[in-house]
C-alpha positions in Angstrom: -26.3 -3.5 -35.0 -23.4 -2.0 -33.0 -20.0 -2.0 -33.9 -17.5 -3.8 -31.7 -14.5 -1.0 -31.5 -11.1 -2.4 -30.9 -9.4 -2.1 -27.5 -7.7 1.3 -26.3 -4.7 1.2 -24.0 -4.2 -1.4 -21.6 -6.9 -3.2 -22.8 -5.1 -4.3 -25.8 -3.1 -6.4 -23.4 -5.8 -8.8 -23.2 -6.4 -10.7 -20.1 -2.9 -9.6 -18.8 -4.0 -5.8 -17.5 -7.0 -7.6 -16.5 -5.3 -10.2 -14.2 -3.2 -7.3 -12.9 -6.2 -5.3 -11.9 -4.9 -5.3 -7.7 -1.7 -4.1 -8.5 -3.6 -0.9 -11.3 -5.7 -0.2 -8.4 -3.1 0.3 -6.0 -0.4 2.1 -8.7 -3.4 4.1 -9.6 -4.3 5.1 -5.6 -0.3 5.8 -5.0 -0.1 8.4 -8.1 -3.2 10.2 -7.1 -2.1 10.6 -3.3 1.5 11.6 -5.0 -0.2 14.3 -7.0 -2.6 15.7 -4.3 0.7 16.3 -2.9 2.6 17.5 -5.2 5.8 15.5 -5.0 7.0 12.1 -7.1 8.4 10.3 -4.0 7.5 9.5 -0.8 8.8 6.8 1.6 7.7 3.7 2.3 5.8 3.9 5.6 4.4 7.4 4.3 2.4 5.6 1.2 1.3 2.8 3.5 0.1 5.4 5.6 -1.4 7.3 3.1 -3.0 4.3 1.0 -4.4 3.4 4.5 -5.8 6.9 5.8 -7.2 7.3 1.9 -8.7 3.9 0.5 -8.6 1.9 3.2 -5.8 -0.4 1.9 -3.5 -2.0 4.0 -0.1 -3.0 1.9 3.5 -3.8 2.9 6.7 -1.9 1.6 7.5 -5.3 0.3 3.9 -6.3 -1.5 4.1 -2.6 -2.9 7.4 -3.1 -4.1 6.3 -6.4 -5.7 3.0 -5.1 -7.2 5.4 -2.5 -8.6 7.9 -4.4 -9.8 4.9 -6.5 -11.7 3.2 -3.1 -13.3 7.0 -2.3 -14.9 6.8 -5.9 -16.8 3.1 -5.0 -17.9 4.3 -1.4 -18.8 7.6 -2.0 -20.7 5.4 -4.8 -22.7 2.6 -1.9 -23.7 5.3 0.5 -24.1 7.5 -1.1 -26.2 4.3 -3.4 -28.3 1.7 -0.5 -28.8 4.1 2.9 -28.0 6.7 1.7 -29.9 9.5 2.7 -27.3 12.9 0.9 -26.6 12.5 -1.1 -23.7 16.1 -0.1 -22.7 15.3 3.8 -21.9 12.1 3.0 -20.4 12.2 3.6 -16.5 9.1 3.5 -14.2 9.7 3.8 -11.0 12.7 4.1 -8.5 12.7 1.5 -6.0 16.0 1.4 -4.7 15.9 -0.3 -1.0 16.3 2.9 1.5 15.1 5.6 -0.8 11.9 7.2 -0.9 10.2 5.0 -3.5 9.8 7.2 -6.9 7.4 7.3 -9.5 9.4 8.6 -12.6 8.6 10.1 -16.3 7.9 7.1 -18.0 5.9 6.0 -14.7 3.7 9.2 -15.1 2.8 8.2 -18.3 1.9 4.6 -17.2 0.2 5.9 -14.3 -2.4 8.4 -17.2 -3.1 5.3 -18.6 -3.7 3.9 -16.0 -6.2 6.2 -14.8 -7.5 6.0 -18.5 -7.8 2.4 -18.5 -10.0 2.4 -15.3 -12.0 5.5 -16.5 -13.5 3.4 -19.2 -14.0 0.5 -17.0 -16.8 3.5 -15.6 -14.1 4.4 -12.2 -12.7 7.9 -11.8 -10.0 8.7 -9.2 -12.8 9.9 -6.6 -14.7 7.0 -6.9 -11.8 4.4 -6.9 -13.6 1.5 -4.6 -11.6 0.8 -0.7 -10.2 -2.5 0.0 -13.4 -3.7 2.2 -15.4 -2.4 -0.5 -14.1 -3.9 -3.3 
């Protein structure tokens, strides 16, 4: 008889990472194009580019901004509930309306679990499904 193990990372969340999956998928897209290129930032019409020309998905500046702005809620709760880090000095991302849009320290972090959460879902970054595919 197997033993049920209990949830890692994200998953502890429940049904909350789960109902977030879109907006994981595309934070997890936007930090692998940032570190195949070796930056933290790019602008807005360069990561819809760049989400287009690599997966195939087609997302606004302001539907990005908003799946962003979602992610931070769903991190500052893991953070803060399994992490044990004060929500005030946690800082994701940089979204700050005609600057590049950032991902920052605390984001990176988010953005290895993230990557973690979806590796044991059986998805690595290489095989991270298109929009039409998905």
């Amino acid at each position: 008889m197997a033993t049920e193990h209990p949830p890692e990372g994200l998953e502890q969340l429940g049904c909350l990472a789960n109902d977030l999956n879109k907006e994981l998928m595309t934070f997890a897209r936007l930090g692998h194009i940032l570190r195949r290129r070796g930056v933290n930032s790019l602008t807005q019409a360069e990561i819809e580019r760049a989400l287009w020309d690599d997966y195939r998905e087609q997302v606004s500046g302001k539907t990005l901004k908003e799946r962003l702005h979602h992610l931070a809620d769903l991190f500052g709760q893991y953070f803060t509930q399994y992490l044990d880090r004060v929500p005030s000095s946690l800082e994701f991302f940089e979204l700050v309306q005609g600057r590049p849009m950032e991902i920052l320290t605390d984001g990176w972090e988010a953005w290895e679990e993230t990557v973690r959460y979806f590796s044991r879902k059986g998805l690595s970054l290489k095989s991270f499904p298109d929009e039409q595919n998905s």
